[in-house]
C-alpha positions in Angstrom: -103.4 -3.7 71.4 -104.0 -7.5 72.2 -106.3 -9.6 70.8 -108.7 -9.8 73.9 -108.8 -5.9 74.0 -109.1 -5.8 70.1 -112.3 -8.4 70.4 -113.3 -6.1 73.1 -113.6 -2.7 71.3 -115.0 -4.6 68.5 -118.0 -5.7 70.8 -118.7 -2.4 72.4 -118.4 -0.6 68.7 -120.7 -3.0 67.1 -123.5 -2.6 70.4 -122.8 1.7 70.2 -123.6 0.6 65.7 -127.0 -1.4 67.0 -127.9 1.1 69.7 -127.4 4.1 67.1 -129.4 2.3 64.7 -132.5 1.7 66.9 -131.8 5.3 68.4 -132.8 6.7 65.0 -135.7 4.3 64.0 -137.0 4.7 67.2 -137.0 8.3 67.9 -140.4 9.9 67.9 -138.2 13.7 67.6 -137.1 14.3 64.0 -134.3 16.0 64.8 -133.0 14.0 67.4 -133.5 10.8 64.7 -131.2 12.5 62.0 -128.5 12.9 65.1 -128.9 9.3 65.6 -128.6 9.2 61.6 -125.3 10.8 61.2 -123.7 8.9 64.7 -124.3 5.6 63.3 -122.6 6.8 60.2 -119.5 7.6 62.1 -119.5 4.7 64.1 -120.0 2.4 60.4 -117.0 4.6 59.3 -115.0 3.7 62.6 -116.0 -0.1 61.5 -114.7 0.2 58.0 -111.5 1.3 59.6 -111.4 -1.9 62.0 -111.5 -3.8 58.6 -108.6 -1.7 57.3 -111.0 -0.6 54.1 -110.1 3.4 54.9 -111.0 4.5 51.3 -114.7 3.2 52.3 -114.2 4.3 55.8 -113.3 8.0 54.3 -116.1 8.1 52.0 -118.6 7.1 54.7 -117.7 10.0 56.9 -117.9 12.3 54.1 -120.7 11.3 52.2 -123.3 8.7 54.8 -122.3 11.1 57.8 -121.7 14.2 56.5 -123.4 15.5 53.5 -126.7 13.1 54.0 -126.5 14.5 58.1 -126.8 17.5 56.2 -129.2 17.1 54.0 -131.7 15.9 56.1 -131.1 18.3 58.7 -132.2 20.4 55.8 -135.2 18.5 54.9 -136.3 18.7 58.5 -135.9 22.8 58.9 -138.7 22.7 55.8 -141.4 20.5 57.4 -143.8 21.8 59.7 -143.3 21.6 63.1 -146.6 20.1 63.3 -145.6 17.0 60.9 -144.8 14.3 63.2 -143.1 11.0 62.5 -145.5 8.1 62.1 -145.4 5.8 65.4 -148.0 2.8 64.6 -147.2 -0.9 65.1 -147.3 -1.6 61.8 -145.0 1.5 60.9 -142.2 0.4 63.3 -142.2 -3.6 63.3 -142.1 -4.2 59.7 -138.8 -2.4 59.1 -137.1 -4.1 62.2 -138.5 -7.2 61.0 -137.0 -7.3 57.5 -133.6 -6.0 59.0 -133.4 -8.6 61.4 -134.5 -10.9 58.1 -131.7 -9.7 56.0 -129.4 -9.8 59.3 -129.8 -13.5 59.7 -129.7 -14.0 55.6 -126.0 -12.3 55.7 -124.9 -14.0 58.8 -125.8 -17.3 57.3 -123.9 -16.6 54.2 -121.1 -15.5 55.9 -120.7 -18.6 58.2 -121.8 -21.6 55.5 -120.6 -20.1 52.0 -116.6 -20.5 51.5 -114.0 -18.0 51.4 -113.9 -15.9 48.3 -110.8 -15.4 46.7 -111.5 -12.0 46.0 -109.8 -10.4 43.4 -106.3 -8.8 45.9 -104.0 -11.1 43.8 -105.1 -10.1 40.1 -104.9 -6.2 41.2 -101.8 -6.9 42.6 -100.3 -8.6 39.9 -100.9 -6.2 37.4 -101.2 -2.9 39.7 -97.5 -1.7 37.9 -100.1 -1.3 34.9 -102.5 1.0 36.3 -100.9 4.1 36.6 -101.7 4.0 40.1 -100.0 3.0 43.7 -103.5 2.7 45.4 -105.5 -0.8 44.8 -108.7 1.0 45.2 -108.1 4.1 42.7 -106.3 1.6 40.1 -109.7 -0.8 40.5 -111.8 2.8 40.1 -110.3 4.6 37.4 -108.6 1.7 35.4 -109.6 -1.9 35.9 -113.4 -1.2 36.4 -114.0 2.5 35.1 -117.2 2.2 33.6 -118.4 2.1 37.5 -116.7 5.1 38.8 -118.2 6.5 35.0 -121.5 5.7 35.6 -121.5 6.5 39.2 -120.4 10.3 38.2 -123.3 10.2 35.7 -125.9 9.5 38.4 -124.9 12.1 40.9 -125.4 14.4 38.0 -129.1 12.7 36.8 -129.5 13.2 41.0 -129.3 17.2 40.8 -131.3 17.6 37.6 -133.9 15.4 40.3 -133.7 18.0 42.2 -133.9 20.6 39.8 -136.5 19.3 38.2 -139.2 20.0 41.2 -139.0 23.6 40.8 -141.5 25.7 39.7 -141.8 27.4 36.5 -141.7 30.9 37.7 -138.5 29.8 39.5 -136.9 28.4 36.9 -133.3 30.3 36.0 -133.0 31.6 39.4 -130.1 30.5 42.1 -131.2 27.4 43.6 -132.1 27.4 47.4 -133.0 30.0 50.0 -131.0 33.0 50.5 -129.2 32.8 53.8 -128.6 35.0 56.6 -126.5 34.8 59.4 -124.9 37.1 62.5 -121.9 39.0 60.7 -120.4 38.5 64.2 -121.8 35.0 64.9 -119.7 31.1 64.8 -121.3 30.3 61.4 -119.8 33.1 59.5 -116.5 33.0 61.2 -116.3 29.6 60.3 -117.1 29.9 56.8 -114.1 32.6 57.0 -111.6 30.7 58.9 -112.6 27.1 57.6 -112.6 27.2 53.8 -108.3 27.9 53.4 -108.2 24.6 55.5 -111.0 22.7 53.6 -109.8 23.5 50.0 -106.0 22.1 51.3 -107.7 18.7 52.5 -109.7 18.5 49.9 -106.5 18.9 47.1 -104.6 16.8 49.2 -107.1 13.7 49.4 -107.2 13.8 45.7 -103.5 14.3 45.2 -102.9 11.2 47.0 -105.4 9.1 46.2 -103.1 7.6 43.5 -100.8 6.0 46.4 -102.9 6.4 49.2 -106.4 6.4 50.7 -108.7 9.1 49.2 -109.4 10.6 45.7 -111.4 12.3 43.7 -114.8 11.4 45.6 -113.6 12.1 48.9 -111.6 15.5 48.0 -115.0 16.4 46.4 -117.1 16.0 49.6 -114.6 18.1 51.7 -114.8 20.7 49.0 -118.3 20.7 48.7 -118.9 21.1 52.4 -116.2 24.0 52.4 -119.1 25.7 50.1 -121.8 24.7 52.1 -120.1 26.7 54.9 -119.5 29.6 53.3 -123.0 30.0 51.5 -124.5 28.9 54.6 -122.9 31.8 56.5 -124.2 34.4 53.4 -120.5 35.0 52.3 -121.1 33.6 48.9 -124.7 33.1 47.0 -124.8 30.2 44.9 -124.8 30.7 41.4 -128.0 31.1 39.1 -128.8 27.3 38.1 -128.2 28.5 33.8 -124.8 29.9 34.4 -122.6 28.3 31.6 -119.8 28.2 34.0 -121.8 26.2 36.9 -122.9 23.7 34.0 -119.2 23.3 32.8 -118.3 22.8 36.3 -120.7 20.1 36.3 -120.3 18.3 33.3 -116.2 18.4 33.6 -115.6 15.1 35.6 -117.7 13.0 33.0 -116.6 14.6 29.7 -113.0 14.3 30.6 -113.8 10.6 32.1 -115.6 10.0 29.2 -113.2 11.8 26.3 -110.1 9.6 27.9 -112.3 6.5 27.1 -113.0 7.2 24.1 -109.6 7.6 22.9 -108.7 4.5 25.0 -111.2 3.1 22.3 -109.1 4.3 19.0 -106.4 2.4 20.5 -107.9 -0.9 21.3 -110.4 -0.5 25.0 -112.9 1.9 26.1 -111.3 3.1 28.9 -108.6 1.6 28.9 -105.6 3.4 30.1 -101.8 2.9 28.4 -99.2 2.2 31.2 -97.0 4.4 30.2 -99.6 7.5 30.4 -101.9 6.0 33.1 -100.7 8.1 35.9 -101.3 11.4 34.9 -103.9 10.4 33.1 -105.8 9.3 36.4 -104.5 12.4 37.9 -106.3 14.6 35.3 -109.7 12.6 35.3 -109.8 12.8 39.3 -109.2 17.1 39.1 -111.9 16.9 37.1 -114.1 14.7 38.4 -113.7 16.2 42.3 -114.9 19.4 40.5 -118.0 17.9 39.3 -118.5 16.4 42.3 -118.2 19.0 45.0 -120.2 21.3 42.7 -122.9 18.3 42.0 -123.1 17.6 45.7 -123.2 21.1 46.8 -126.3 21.8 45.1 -128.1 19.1 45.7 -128.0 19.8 49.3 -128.7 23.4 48.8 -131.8 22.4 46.9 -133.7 23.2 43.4 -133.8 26.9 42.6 -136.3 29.4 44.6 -134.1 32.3 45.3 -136.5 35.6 44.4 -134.4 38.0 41.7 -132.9 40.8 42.5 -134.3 44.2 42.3 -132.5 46.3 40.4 
């Protein structure tokens, strides 16, 4: 591709960003807003690519596209069909006015402040260290841990959220609504057909995440949306919300994150990993974090618990 048509698809993929954008802040139709939602989330992850950044670009189609499409498409099955979307002045201007605001603040910086020197030489210099071919997973899960840590942690404070809003009487049950579908229709032969596929994306993204874009976040996603398909087509009810399985599930990425750091502490740095050991270490912390996650991730979309018992 030469530079004139490269400078050319850049132009018409940042106006398709914009119009996206003001398609879904502008929409009076709920629905067709959260369209508009997830489109400019593909077309962000189609810009991360441009800028070669395809770990970002992979977890932007996963998680900004996918799961949040998702979850709001949710969110807008449970409202009314009488709620409508507020369309004052007032409602409409102020939000386009403090993103054009914070447009012109980043443009400025980005013309007038000088080049950082980022940190690609440091990482490089000592990636043989990290137990880990990928710059990204080596920055994630060795050089700056306690992010990737913390980040774990606050998915997990994010589903007890959601917990949290059901009712008492509720409380213990299997979170969401049950589902039915067509035993003959798309959804459930997708969530027959789909899944074998999913689960071998989703173990290869983490599996090569230590050389090559994806890893435990990423795999996570796919696998959580590989059980959003299936419960969603009534093959498989999600599991009662004090099952000690579903808890241990849930707790496994940051207890194993966690326990390695700790015993990187005996030996001199919380968290820090021995080159020798680094690589399967990181190995083992993303299995277990991608099972946290696609379980975490899961539930929140499916929602607190509200499914009635079973009569027996």
């Amino acid at each position: 591709m030469t530079a004139l048509a490269e400078t050319g698809f850049d132009l018409v993929l940042c106006g398709m960003i914009l119009a996206a954008a003001a398609s879904a802040l502008g929409m009076r139709d709920r629905f067709g807003a959260v369209v508009f939602f997830i489109v400019y989330g593909v077309f962000i992850a189609l810009g991360w690519l441009r800028l070669d950044a395809v770990d970002v670009a992979l977890a932007e189609v996963a998680l900004g596209a996918g799961l949040s499409g998702v979850l709001l498409l949710r969110a807008n099955a449970r409202l009314p069909a009488s709620a409508r979307i507020a369309a004052g002045p007032a409602v409409r201007i102020v939000p386009v006015g403090v993103a054009a605001a914070v447009t012109l603040m980043l443009g400025w910086a980005f013309l007038t402040l000088p080049e950082p020197a980022g940190l690609q030489g440091a990482v490089a210099a000592n990636l043989y260290a990290s137990g880990a071919e990928n710059p990204v997973t080596a920055v994630l899960l060795n050089f700056r841990g306690w992010d990737t840590l913390l980040e774990s942690v606050v998915l997990l404070a994010a589903l007890i959220g959601v917990w949290s809003v059901a009712t008492n009487d509720a409380w213990g049950r299997r979170p969401g609504l049950t589902q039915h579908a067509l035993p003959g229709g798309v959804l459930v032969s997708f969530g027959r057909l789909l899944p074998p596929v999913g689960l071998m994306i989703g173990v290869y993204l983490v599996w090569v995440g230590s050389s090559r874009p994806g890893g435990a976040f990423q795999g996570g996603t796919v696998l959580a949306a590989v059980a959003l398909l299936v419960m969603m087509g009534g093959l498989m009810r999600p599991p009662p919300v004090v099952s000690r399985r579903l808890r241990l599930a849930l707790v496994a990425g940051p207890a194993v994150f966690l326990a390695v750091g700790l015993v990187g502490a005996v030996a001199g740095t919380f968290l820090g990993l021995r080159p020798d050991i680094a690589k399967p270490l990181i190995l083992g912390i993303e299995a277990a974090l991608t099972l946290s996650i696609a379980t975490t991730l899961a539930l929140v979309v499916v929602g607190p618990p509200e499914q009635p018992e079973e009569r027996t």
